[in-house]
N, C-alpha and C positions, 0 to 999 in steps of 0.2 A: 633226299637228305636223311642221314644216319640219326639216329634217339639222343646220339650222343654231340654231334653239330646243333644239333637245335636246342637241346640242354647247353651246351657250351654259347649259342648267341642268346637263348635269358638271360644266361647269368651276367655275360658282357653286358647284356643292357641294361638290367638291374645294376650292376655296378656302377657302371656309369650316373643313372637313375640316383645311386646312393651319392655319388661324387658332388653330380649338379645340387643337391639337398645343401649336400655339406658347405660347397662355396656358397652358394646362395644363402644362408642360413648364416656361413659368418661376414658375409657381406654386410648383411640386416644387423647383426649385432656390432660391427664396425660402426656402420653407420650411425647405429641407433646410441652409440657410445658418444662418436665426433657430434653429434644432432647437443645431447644432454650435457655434453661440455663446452658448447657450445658460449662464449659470450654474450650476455644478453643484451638488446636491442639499447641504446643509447636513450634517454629523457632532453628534450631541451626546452630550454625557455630563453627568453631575450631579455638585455638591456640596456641602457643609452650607455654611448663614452663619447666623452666632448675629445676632439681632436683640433687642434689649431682651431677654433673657437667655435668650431660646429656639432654636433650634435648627431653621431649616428647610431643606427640600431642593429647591433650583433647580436646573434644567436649563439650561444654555447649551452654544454653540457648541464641540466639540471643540479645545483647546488656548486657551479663553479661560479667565477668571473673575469672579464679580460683588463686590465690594468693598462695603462700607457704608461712605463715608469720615463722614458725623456723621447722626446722629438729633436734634440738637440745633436742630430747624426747627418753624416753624409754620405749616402750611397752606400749604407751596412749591407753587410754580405753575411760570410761564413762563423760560426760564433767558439769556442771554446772556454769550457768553465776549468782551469788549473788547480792541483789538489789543495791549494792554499782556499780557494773559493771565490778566487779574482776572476772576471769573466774578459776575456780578451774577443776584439770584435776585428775583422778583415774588413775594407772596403774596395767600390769601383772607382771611391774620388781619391786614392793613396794613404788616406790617412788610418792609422792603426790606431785603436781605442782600446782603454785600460778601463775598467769599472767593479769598484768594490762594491760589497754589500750595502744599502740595499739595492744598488745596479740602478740609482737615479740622474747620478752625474758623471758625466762620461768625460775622460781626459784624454787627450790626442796624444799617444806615446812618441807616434812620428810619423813624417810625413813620405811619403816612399814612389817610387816610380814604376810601372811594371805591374800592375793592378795588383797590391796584394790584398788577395782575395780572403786568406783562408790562415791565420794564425794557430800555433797549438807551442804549447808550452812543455818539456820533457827534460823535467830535473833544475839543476841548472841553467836551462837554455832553453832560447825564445826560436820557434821555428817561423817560417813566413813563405808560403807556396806563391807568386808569384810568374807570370807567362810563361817567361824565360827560364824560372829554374825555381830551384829552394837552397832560399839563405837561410842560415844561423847566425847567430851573434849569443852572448852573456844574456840573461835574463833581466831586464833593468827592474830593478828595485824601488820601493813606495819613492816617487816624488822624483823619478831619474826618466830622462829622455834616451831615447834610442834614435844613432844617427845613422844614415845612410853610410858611413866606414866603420861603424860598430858591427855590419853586417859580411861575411864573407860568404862564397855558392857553395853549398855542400854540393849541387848536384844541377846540370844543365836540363835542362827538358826546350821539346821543339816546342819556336814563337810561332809567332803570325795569328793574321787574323782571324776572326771565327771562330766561335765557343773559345774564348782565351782564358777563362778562369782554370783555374788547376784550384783543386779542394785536396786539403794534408785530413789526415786522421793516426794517430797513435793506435794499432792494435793492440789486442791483450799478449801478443805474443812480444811486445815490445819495440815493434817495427816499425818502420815509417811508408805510410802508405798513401798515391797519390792517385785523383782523378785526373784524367784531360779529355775532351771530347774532341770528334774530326769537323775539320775545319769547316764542313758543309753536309749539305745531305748525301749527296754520292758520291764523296771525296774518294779514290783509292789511295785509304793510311790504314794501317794495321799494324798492332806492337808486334813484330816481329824482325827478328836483326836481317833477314832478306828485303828488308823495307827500307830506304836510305831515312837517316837518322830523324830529319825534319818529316818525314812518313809517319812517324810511328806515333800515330794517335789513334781514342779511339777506345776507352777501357780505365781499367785502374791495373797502376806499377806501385811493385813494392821496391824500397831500398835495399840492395847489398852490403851492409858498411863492413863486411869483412874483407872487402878487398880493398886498395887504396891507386885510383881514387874511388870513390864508391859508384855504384853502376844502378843505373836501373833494371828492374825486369819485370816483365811482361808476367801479373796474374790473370787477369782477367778480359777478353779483347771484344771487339766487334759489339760497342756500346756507342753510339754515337756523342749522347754528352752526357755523361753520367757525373752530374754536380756533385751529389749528394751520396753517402754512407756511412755504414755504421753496421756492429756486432752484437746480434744480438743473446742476451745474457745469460740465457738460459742454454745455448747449444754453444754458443762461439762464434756460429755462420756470417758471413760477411753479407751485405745483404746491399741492395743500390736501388737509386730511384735513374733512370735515362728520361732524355727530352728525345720524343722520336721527329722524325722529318716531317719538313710541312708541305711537301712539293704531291702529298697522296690526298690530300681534301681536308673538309670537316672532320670527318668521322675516322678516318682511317690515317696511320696505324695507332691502335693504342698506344697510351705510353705505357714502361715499365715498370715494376717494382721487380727486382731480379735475385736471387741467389748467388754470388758468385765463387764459385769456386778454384782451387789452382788449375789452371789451363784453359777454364772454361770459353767459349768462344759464342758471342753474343747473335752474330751474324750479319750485323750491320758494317757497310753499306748494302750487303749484296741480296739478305736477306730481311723481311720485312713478317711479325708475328699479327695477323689478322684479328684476333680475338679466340682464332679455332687452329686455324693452320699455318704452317710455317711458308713462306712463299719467295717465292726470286721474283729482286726488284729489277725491272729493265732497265731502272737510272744509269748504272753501270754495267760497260760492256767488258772489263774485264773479269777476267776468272775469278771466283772466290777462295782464299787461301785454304780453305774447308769445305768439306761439301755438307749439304743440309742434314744429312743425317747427324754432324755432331753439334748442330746447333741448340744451344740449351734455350728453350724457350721460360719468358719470365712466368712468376710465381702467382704474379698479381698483376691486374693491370688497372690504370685510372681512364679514360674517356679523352679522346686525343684535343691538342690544344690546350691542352692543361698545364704543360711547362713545367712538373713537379723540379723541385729544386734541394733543397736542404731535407734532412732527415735526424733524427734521432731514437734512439729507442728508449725506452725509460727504464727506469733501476728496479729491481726485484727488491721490492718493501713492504711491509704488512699496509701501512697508510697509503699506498699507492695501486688502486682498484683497476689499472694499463698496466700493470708491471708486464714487462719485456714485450708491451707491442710497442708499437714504431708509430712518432707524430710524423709528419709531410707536409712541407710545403708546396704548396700548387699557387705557382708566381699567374697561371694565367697569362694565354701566349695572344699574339696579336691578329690573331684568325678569326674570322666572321664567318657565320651560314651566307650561302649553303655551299661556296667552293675553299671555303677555306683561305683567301685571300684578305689584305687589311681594307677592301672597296666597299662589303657589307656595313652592314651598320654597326656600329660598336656594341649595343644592347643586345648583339647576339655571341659575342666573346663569352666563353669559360670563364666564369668567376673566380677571382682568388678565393683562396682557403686555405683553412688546416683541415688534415684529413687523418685519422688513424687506422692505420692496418694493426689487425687483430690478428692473435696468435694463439692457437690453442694445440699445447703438444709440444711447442717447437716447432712449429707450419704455420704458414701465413694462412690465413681463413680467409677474410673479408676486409671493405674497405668500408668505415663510417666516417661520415662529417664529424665534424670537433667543432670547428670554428668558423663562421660564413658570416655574410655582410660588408664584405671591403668593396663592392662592386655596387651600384648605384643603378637606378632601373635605367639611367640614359644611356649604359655603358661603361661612364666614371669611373675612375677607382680611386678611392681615398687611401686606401695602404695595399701593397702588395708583398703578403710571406716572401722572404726569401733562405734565411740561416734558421735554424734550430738547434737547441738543446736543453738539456733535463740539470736543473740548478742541485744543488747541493743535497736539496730537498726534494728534490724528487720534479720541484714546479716545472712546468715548461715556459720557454722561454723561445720570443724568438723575436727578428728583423724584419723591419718591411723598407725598401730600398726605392721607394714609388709612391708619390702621392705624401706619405708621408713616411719621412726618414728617421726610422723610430726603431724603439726596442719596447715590447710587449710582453707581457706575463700573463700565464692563463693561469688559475690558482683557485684552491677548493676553500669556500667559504667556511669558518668556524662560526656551530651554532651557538 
C-alpha cells in the first residue's frame, strides 16, 4: 500500500473519529439541556372529601385541593367552558347541563336522544355531537330551554353500536372537529371514502362547511376510540388520548396519547404499538389500507386497561405552574390480572385517575399522577374521571360518570 493510501485512511478515520466526537458531544448537550429543562418531580399529600355521606382519601398535588362542587348529575360525559364562562356538560342519560359560575348548580338545558355526549358552544350557536351526527340549533339564553326541534343535523356521521360517543372540539383554526371510535377491536372501518359510509370509523374528522351540505373528512385514522382531545397552546398540535383493545391481555397494548396530524394513520385495527415496536395484529385478516411503515406511533403512552377518556390542556399563565401540559382522564377499564378479563378480582383493575402529561419544548416528556383514590382497596370505585377542562382560571375541572355522578375541581390553595 502507497504513503499516500495509508495517509488518506488516517485521515478518513480521524475524521470520522472527529464526526463520532461531534454527534456524541451534542447528543450530551441535547440531552443535558432536555435533562435541566426538565419538569420537576411532582409533591403530594392527601386529604378527606365527603361524597354522598362517606368520607374518602384523595391524593393530590402538594398545596392543591379536590372540591365536589354538585353530585346532582347524570351520566356527565364531555365538558366545554364558552367564552361567556358558562360551563356546558354532554351526558350518557340525554340530558344537557348548563352551569354558571361558581359551577355548583347544574340546570338541565334539555333532554335529547342519541347520547349527546359532547356539547361546545361557537358564537351564537349551541353544537351537540351525538351517534348519529351533529346538530345545531340558536344558543338558548339565561333561563331558556332547548327543544329537541330547536335543533337541526348540520352533519350525519355513522351509528351503531360500539364506542358510540362522538366527542366535538372547536379548533384554533376555527373548525369543527369530531372524534368516533370503531365499533369493536378488529372492526374492518377506516375513514376513508373506499369504505361504505357506516365503515368509516375509527379517528378524528374535521368539518367542510364550505360546501353545502357540509361533509366530513377524514384528518386523522386508525384510532380505535379516541374520546378525548385537544391543541396544545404552545405549538397548535392536535394531540388524542385512544382506548386500545382488550382482546391482547392485562398488559398489552398500551394505550395512547398521540399526535395527530393531517393524514396521519394510527394503525388500528390492523396494527398494534407494543411499547417498543410496531406490530400486525392477527385479529384481522384483511389487508391494512397502509402498510406499517406509515404508521405514526403514539407520543406517550399510559399502561393498558386504563381507558383514558377526556383530555385538556391548560392555558399558558404566569399563575399556572402546568401551563400547556395536558390533564387525562383514566375512566379505568373493566379488566383484571392476569388475562385481562372481568372473572379476575376486581382489586386488580387500573384505577381511576387524573394523570398529567408533561411538555417541555413543545414535546410530550412524561406522564405524572395529579389525582388518585376514586378506587377502593376491594376494587370499588366511588367516582370515575370521565370530561375535562381548564375553567376560565386556569382551574381544572372535570366529571365523573360512576359511582358518583358529579363535577369536581382540583384548585390551588391560597395561603
Amino acid at each position: 500500500m502507497s504513503a499516500k493510501k495509508i495517509s488518506d485512511l488516517i485521515l478518513t478515520a480521524l475524521s470520522v473519529m472527529a464526526a463520532t466526537t461531534l454527534i456524541n458531544a451534542a447528543f450530551a448537550i441535547d440531552t443535558h439541556i432536555r435533562q435541566t429543562s426538565a419538569p420537576s418531580a411532582l409533591q403530594y399529600r392527601e386529604h378527606n372529601l365527603v361524597v354522598a355521606g362517606r368520607i374518602h382519601r384523595v391524593r393530590v398535588p402538594t398545596g392543591y385541593r379536590l372540591e365536589l362542587l354538585t353530585a346532582k348529575l347524570d351520566s356527565p360525559r364531555m365538558m366545554h367552558f364558552d367564552k361567556q364562562g358558562v360551563l356546558w356538560i354532554g351526558s350518557h342519560s340525554g340530558k344537557l347541563y348548563r352551569l354558571y359560575p361558581p359551577y355548583r348548580a347544574a340546570e338541565v338545558v334539555a333532554e335529547l336522544s342519541g347520547y349527546p355526549h359532547s356539547p361546545a358552544i361557537r358564537g351564537k350557536e349551541i353544537l351537540i355531537a351525538r351517534t348519529e351526527g351533529l346538530w345545531h340549533g340558536p344558543r338558548p339564553a339565561r333561563g331558556e330551554k332547548l327543544h329537541a326541534l330547536d335543533l337541526q343535523l348540520l352533519a350525519p356521521l355513522p351509528g351503531g353500536r360500539g364506542h358510540n360517543s362522538r366527542t366535538l372540539g372547536i379548533g384554533p383554526d376555527g373548525r369543527i372537529y369530531l372524534s368516533l371510535g370503531l365499533s369493536g377491536n378488529c372492526s374492518n372501518q377506516y375513514l376513508h371514502p373506499s369504505y361504505p359510509v357506516a365503515a368509516r370509523r375509527g379517528g378524528i374528522l374535521v368539518l367542510n362547511e364550505s360546501i353545502d351540505p357540509p361533509q366530513w373528512q377524514a384528518y386523522g385514522s386508525g384510532l380505535r376510540n379516541p374520546v378525548g382531545f385537544d391543541w396544545q397552546p404552545r405549538t397548535g398540535d392536535l394531540y388524542a388520548t385512544n382506548n386500545g383493545p382488550d382482546h391482547l391481555g392485562f398488559k398489552q397494548p398500551p394505550e395512547y396519547f398521540s399526535r395527530i396530524t393531517p393524514g396521519s394513520f394510527h394503525g388500528m385495527p390492523w396494527f398494534q404499538f407494543d411499547g417498543r415496536l410496531i406490530r400486525r395484529d392477527p385479529c384481522i385478516s384483511t389487508p391494512p389500507p397502509r402498510p406499517l411503515d406509515e404508521v405514526s406511533p403514539p407520543v406517550l403512552t399510559f399502561p393498558a386497561r386504563n381507558a383514558p377518556l377526556g383530555m385538556a390542556f391548560l392555558p399558558i399563565t404566569p399563575k399556572q405552574p402546568w401551563s400547556g401540559d395536558a390533564v387525562v382522564a383514566l375512566h379505568g377499564s373493566w379488566g383484571t390480572r392476569p388475562k385481562g378479563s372481568y372473572l379476575g378480582s376486581r382489586a386488580s383493575r387500573r384505577p381511576p385517575k387524573l394523570v398529567l402529561v408533561r411538555f417541555v419544548g413543545g414535546e410530550a416528556w412524561r406522564v405524572d399522577g395529579l389525582v388518585t383514590g376514586f378506587q377502593l382497596s376491594n376494587g370499588s370505585r366511588w367516582a370515575r374521571p370521565a370530561g375535562v377542562a381548564a375553567g376560565p382560571d386556569g382551574t381544572i375541572y372535570f366529571t365523573s360518570d360512576a359511582g358518583a355522578n358529579a363535577l369536581f375541581r382540583l384548585y390551588r390553595e391560597t395561603r
